[in-house]
C-alpha positions in Angstrom: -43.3 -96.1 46.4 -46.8 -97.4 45.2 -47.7 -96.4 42.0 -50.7 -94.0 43.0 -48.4 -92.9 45.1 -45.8 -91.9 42.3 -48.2 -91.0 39.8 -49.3 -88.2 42.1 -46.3 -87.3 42.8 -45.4 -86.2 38.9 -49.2 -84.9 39.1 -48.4 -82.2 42.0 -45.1 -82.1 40.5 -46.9 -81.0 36.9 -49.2 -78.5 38.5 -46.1 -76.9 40.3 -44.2 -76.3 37.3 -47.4 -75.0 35.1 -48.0 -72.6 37.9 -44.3 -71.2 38.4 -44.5 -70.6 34.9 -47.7 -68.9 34.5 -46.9 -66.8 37.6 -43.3 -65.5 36.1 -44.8 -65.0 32.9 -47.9 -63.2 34.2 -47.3 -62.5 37.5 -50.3 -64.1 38.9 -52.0 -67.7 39.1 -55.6 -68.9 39.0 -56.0 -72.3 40.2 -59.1 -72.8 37.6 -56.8 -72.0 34.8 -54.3 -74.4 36.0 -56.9 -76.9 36.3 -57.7 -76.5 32.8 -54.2 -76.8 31.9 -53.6 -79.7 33.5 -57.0 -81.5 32.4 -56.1 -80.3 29.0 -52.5 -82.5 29.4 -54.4 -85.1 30.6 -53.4 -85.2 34.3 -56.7 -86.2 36.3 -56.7 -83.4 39.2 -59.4 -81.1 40.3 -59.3 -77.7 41.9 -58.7 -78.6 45.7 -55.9 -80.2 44.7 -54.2 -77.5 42.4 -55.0 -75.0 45.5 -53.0 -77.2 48.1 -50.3 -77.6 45.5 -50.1 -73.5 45.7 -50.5 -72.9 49.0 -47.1 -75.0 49.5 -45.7 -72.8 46.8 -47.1 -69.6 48.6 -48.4 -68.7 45.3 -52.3 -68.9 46.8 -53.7 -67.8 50.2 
């Protein structure tokens, strides 16, 4: 595995744990405020990205 590869791996891999988190604690997810999470950690990602991560979680439409 390359590392761009891996590194966005663990970034998808962030994102999907933020976002299980946020939706059991609050029962619903924006990808924005994910974003800002995750640019906040400093995990380079942008909205598209967060939004295909959620759709595979069937936690966005």
């Amino acid at each position: 595995m390359s590392a761009r590869h891996h590194a966005a791996r663990q970034r998808r891999t962030f994102i999907a744990r933020v976002a299980r988190t946020m939706h059991r604690e609050h029962g619903q997810v924006s990808p924005s405020e994910i974003t800002h999470v995750a640019l906040c950690a400093g995990w380079r990602t942008n909205n598209t990205e967060v939004r295909h991560v959620l759709e595979r979680l069937r936690l966005h439409r």
